[in-house]
ZAKOLSE-28264 format. One record per atom (N, C-alpha, C): residue number from 1; residue in one letter; atom name; y, x, z. Coordinates in nm, 4 decimals, always signed. Example, Ala and Ser with C-alpha at 12.3 -4.5 7.8 and 13.67 -1.06 7.14 Angstrom:
BEGIN
[voza 1,'A','N',[-0.5690,+1.3190,+0.7800]],
[voza 1,'A','CA',[-0.4500,+1.2300,+0.7800]],
[voza 1,'A','C',[-0.3300,+1.3200,+0.7800]],
[voza 2,'S','N',[-0.2250,+1.2850,+0.7080]],
[voza 2,'S','CA',[-0.1060,+1.3670,+0.7140]],
[voza 2,'S','C',[+0.0030,+1.2900,+0.7870]],
end
This chain:
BEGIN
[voza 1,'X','N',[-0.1185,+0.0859,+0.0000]],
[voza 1,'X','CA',[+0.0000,+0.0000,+0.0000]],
[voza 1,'X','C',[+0.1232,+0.0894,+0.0000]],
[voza 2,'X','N',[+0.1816,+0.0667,-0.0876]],
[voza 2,'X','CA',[+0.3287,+0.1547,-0.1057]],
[voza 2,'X','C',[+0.4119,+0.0737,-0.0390]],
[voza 3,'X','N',[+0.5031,+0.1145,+0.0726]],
[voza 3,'X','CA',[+0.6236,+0.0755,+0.1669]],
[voza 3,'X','C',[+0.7536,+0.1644,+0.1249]],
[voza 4,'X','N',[+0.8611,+0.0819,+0.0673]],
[voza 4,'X','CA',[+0.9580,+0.1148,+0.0237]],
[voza 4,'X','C',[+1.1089,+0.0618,+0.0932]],
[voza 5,'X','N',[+1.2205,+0.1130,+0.1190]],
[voza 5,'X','CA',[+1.3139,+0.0316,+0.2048]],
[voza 5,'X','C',[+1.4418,+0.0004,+0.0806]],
[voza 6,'X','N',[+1.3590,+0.0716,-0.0646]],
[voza 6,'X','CA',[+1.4583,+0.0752,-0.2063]],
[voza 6,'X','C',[+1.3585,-0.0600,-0.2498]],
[voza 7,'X','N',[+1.4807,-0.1627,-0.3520]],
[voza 7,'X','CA',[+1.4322,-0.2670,-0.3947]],
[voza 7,'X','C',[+1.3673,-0.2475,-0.5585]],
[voza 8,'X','N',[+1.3717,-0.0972,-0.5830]],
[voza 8,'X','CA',[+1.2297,-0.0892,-0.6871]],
[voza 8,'X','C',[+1.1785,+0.0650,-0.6570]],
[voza 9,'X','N',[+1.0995,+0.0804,-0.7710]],
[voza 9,'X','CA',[+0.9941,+0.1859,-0.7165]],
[voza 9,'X','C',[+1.0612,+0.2640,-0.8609]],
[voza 10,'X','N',[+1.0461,+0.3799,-0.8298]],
[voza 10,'X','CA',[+1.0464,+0.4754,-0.9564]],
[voza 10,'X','C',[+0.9278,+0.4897,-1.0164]],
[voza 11,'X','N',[+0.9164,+0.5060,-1.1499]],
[voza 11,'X','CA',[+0.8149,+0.5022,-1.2294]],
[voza 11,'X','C',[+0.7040,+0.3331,-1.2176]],
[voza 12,'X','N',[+0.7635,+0.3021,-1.1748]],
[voza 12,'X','CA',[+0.6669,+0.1671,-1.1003]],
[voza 12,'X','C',[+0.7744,-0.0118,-1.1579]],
[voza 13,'X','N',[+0.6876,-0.0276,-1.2311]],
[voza 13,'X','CA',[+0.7241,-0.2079,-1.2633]],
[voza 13,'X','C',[+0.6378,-0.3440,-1.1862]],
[voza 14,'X','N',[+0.7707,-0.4033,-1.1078]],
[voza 14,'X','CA',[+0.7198,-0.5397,-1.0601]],
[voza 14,'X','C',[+0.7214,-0.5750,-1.1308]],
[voza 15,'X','N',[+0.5929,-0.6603,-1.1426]],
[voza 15,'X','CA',[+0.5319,-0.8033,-1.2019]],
[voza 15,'X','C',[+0.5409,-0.9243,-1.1278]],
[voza 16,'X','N',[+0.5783,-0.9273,-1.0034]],
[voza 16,'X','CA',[+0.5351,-1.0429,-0.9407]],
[voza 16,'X','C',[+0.6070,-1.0125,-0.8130]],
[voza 17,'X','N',[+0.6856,-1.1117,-0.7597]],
[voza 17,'X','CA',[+0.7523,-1.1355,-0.6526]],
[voza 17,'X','C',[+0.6561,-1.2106,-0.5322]],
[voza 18,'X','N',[+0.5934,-1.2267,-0.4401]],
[voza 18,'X','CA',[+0.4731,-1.2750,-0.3901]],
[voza 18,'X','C',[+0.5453,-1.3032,-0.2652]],
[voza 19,'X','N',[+0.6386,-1.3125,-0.1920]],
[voza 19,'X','CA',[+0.7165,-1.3745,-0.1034]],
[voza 19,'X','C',[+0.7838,-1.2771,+0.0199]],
[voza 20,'X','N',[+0.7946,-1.3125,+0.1283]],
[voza 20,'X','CA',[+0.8213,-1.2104,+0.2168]],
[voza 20,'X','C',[+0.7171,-1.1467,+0.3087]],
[voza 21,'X','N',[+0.7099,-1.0886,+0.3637]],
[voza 21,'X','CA',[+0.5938,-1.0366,+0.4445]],
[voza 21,'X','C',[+0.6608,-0.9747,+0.5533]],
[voza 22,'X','N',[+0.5625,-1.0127,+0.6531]],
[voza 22,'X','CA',[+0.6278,-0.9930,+0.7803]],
[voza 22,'X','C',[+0.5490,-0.9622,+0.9162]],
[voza 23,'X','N',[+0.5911,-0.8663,+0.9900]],
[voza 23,'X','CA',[+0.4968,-0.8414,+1.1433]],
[voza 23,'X','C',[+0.5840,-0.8672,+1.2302]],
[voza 24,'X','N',[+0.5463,-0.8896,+1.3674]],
[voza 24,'X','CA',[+0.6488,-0.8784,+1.4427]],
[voza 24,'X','C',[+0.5215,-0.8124,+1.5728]],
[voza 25,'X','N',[+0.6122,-0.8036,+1.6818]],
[voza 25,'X','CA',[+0.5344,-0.7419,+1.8326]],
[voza 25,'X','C',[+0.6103,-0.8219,+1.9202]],
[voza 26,'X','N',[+0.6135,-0.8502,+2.0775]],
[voza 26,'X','CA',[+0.6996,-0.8463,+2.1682]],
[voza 26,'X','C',[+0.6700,-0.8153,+2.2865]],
[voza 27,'X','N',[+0.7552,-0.6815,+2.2995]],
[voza 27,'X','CA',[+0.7254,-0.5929,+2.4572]],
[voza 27,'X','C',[+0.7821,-0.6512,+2.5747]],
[voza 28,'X','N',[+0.7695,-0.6189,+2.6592]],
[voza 28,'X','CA',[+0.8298,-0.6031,+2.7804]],
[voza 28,'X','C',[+0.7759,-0.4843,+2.8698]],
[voza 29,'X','N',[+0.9002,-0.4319,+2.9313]],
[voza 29,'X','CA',[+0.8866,-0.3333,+3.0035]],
[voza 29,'X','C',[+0.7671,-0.3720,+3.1557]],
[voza 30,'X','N',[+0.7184,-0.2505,+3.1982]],
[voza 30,'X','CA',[+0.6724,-0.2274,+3.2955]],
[voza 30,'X','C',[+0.7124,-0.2161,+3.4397]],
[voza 31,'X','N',[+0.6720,-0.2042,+3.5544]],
[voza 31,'X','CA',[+0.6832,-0.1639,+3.6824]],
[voza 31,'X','C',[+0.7190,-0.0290,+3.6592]],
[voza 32,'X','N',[+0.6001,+0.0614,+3.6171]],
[voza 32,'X','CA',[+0.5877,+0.1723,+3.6307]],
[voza 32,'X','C',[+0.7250,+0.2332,+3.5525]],
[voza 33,'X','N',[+0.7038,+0.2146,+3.4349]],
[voza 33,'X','CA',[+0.8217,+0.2750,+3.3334]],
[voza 33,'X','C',[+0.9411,+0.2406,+3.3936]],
[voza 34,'X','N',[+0.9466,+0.1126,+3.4292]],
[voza 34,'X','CA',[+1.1300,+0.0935,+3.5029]],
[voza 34,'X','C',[+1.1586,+0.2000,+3.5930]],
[voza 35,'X','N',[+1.0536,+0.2145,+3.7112]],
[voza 35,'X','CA',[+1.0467,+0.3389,+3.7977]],
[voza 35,'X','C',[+1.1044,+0.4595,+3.7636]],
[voza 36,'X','N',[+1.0471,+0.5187,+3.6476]],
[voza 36,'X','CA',[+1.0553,+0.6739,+3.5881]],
[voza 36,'X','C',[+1.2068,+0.6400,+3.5215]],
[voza 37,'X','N',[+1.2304,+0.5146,+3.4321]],
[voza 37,'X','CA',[+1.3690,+0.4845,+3.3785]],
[voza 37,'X','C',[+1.4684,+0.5020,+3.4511]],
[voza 38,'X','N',[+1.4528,+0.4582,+3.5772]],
[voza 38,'X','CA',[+1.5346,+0.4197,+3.7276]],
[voza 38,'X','C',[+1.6043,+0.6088,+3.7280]],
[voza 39,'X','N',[+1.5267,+0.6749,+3.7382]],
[voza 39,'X','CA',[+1.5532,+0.7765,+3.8389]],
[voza 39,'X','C',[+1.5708,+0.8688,+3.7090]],
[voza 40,'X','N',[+1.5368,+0.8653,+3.6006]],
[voza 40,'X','CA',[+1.6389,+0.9150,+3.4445]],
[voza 40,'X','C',[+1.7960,+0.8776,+3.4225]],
[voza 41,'X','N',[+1.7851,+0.7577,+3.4804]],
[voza 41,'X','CA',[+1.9186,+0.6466,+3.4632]],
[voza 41,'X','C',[+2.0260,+0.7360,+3.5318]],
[voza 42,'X','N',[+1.9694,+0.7910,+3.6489]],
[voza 42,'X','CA',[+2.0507,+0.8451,+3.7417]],
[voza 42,'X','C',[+2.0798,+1.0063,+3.7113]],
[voza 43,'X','N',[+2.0025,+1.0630,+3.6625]],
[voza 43,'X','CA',[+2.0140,+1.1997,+3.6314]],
[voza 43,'X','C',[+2.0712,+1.2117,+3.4586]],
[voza 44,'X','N',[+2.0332,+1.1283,+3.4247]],
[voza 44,'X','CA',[+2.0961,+1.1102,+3.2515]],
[voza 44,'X','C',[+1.9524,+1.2021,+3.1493]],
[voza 45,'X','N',[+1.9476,+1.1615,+3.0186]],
[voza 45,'X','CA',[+1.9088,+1.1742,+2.9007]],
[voza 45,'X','C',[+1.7794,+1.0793,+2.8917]],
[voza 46,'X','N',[+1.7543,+1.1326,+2.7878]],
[voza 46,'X','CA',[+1.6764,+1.0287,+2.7079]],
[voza 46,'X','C',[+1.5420,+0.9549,+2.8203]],
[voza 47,'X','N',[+1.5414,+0.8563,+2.8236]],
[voza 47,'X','CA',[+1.3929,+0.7839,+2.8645]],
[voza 47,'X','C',[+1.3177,+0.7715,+2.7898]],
[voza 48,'X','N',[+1.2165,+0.8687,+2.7714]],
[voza 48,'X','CA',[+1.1258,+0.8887,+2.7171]],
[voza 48,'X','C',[+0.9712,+0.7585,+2.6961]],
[voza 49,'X','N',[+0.9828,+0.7052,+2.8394]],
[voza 49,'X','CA',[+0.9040,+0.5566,+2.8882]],
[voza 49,'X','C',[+0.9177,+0.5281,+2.7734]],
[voza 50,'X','N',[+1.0875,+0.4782,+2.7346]],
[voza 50,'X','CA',[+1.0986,+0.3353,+2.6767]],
[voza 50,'X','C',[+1.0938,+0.4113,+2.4935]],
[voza 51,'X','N',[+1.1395,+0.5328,+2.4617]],
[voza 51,'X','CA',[+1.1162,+0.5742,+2.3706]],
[voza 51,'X','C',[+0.9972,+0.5294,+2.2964]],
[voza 52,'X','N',[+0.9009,+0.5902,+2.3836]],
[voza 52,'X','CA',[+0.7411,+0.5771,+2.3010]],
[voza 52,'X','C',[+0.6641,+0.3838,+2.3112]],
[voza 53,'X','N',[+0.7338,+0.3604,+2.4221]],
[voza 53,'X','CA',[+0.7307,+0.2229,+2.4074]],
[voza 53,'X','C',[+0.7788,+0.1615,+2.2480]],
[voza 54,'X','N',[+0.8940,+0.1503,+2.2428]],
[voza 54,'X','CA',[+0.9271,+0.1144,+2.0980]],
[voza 54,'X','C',[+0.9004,+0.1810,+1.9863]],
[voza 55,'X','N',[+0.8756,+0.3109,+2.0157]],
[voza 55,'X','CA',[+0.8108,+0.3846,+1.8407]],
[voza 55,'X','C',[+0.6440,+0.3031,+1.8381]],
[voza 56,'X','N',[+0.5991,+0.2673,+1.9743]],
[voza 56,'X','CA',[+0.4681,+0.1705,+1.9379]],
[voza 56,'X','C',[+0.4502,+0.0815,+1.8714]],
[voza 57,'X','N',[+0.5575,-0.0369,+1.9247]],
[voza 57,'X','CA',[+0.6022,-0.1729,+1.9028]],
[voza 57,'X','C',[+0.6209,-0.1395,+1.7657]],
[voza 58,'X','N',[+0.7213,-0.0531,+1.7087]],
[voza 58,'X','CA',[+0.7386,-0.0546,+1.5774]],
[voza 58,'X','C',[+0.6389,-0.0406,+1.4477]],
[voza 59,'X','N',[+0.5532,+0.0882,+1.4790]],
[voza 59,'X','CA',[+0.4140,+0.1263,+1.4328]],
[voza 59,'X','C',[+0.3240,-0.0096,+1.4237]],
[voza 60,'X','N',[+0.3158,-0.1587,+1.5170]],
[voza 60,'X','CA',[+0.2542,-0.2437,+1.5320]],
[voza 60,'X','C',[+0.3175,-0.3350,+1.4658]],
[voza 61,'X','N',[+0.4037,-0.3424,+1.4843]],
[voza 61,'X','CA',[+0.4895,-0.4556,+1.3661]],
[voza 61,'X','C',[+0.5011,-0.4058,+1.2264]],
[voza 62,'X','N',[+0.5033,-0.2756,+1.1616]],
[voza 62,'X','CA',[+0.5035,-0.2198,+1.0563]],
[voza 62,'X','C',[+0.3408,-0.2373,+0.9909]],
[voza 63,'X','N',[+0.2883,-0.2261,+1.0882]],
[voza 63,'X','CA',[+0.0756,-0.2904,+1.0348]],
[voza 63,'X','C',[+0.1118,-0.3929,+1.0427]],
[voza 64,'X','N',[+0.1180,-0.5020,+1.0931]],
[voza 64,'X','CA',[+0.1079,-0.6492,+1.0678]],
[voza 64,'X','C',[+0.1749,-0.7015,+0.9379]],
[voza 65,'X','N',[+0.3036,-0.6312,+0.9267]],
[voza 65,'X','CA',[+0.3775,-0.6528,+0.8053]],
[voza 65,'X','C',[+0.2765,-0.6348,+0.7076]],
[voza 66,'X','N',[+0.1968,-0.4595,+0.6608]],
[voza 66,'X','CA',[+0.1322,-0.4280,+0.5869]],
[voza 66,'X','C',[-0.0201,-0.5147,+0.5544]],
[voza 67,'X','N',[-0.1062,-0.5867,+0.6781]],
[voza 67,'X','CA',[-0.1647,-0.6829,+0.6831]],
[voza 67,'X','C',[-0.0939,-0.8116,+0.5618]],
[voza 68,'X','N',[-0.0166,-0.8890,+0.6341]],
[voza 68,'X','CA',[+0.0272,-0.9534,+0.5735]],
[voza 68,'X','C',[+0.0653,-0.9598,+0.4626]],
[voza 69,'X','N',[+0.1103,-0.8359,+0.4337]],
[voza 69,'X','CA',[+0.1230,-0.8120,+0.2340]],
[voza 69,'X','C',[-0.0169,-0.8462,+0.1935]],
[voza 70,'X','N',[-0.1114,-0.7300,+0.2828]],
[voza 70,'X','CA',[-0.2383,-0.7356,+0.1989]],
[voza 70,'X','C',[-0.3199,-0.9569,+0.1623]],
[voza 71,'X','N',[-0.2866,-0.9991,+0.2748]],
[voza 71,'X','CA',[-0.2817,-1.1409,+0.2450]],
[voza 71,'X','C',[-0.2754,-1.1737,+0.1513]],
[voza 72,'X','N',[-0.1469,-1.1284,+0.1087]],
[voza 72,'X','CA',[-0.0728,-1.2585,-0.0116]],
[voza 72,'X','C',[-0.1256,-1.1296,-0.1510]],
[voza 73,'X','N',[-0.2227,-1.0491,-0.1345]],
[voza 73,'X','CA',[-0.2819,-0.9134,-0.2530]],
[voza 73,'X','C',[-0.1995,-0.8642,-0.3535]],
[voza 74,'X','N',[-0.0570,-0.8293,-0.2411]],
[voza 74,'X','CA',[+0.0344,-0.7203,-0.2945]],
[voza 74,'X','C',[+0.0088,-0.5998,-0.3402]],
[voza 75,'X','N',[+0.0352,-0.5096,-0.3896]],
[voza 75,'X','CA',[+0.0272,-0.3706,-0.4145]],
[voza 75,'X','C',[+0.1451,-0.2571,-0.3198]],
[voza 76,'X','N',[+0.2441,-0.3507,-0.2987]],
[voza 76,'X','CA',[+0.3823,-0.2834,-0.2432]],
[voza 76,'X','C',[+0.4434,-0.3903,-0.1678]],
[voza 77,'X','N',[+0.5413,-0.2711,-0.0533]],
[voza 77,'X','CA',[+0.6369,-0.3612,-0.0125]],
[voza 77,'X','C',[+0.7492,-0.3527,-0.0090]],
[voza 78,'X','N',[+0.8807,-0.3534,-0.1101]],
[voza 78,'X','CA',[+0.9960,-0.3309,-0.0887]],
[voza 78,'X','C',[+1.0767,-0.3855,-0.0156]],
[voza 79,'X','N',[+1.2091,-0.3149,-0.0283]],
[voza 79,'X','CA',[+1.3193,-0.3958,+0.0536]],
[voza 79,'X','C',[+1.2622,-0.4076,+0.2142]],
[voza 80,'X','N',[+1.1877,-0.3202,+0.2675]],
[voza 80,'X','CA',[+1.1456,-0.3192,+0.3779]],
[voza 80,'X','C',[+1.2524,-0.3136,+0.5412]],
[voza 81,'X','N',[+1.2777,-0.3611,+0.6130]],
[voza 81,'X','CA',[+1.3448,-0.3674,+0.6680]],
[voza 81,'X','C',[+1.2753,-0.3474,+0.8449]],
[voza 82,'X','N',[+1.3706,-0.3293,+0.9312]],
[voza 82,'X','CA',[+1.3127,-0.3666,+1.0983]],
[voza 82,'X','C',[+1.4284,-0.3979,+1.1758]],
[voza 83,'X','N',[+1.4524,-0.4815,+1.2466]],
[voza 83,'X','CA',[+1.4973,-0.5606,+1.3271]],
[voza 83,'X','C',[+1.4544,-0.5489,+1.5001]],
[voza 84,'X','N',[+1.5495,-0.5774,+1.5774]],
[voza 84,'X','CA',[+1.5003,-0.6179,+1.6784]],
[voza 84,'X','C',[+1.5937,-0.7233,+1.8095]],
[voza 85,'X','N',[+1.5336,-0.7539,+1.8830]],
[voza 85,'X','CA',[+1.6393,-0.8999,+1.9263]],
[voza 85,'X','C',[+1.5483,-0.8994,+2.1045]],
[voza 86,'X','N',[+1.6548,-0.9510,+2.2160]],
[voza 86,'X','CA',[+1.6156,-0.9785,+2.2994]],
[voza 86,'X','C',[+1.5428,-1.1215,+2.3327]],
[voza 87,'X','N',[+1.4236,-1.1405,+2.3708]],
[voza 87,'X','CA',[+1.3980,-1.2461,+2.3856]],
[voza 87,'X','C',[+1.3961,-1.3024,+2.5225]],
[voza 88,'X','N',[+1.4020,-1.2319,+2.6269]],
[voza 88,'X','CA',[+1.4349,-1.2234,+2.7297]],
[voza 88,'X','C',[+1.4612,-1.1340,+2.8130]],
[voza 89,'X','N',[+1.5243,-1.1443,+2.9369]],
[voza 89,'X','CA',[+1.5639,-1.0292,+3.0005]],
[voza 89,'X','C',[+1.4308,-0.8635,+3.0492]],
[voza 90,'X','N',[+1.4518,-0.7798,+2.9574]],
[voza 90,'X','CA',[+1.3088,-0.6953,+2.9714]],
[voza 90,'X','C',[+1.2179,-0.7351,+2.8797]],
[voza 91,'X','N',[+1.2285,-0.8326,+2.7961]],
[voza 91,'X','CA',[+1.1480,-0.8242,+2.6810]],
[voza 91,'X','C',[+1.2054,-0.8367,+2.5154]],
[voza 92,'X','N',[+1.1663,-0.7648,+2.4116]],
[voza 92,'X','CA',[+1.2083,-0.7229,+2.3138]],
[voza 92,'X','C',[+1.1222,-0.7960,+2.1983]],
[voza 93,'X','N',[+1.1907,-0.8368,+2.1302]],
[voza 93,'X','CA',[+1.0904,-0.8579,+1.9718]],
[voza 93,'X','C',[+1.1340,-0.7418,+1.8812]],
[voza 94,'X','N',[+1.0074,-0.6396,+1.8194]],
[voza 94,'X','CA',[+1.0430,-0.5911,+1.7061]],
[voza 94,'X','C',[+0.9957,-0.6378,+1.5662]],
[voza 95,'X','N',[+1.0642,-0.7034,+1.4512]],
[voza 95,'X','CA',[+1.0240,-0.7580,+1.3186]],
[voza 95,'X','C',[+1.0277,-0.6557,+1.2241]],
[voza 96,'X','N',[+0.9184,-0.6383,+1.1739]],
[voza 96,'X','CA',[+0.9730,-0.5750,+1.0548]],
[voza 96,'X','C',[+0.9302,-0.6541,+0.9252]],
[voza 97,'X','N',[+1.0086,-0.6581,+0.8134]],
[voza 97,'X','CA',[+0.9516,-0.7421,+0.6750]],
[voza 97,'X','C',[+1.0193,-0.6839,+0.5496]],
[voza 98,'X','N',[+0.9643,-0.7176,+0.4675]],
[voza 98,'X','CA',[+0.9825,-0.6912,+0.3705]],
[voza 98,'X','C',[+0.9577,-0.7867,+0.2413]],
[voza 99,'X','N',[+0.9777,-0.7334,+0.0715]],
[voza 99,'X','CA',[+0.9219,-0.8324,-0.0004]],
[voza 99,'X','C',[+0.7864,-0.7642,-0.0863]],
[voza 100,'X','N',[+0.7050,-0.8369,-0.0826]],
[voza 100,'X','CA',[+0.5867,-0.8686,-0.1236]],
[voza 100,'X','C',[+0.5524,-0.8487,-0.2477]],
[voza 101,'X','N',[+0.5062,-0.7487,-0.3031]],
[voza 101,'X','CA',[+0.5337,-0.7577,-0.4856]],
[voza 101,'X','C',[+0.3843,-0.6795,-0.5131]],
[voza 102,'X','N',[+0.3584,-0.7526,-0.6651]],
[voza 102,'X','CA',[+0.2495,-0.6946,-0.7436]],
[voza 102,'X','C',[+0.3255,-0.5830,-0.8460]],
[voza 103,'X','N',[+0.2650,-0.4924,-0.8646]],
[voza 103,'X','CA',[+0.3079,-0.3900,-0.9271]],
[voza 103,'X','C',[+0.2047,-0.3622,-1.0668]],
[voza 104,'X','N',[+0.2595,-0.2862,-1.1802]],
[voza 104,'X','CA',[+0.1703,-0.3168,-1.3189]],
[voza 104,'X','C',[+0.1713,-0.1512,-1.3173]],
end
């Protein structure tokens, strides 16, 4: 599956527009990680917790997306995009989508 965030491919012709495709995840933080966050918060730089937390979430919503292409028996996914939004206090949605295309 070719994942693209450009709306064509070089050397490569869509044939077929096949709709949007889409993953999503939704985290919420931990006990533990708030802990280690807590006492980073106070000394300063990066929180590493919540870092690898969301490079997960993302990696998991970026497969579901790629799932979901394979669904609708895309070849590619352009115009790929990721998003993310609070859904509640300590918990996160990450989306990622894109469009869905057969390639010749």
């Amino acid at each position: 599956m070719i994942i693209s965030t450009t709306e064509t491919l070089p050397d490569k012709k869509i044939t077929a527009v096949l709709g949007v495709a889409r993953g999503s995840t939704v985290r919420a933080r931990n006990i533990g990680r708030d802990f280690f966050a807590g006492l980073k918060n106070i000394v300063g730089g990066e929180i590493e917790e919540y870092t690898k937390l969301q490079a997960h979430a993302r990696e998991q919503a970026m497969q579901r997306m790629i799932e979901d292409a394979h669904k609708m028996g895309a070849d590619a996914i352009v115009n790929v995009r990721l998003t993310t939004a609070m859904v509640m206090q300590g918990c996160a949605e990450i989306l990622a989508y894109g469009t869905a295309v057969k390639l010749s």
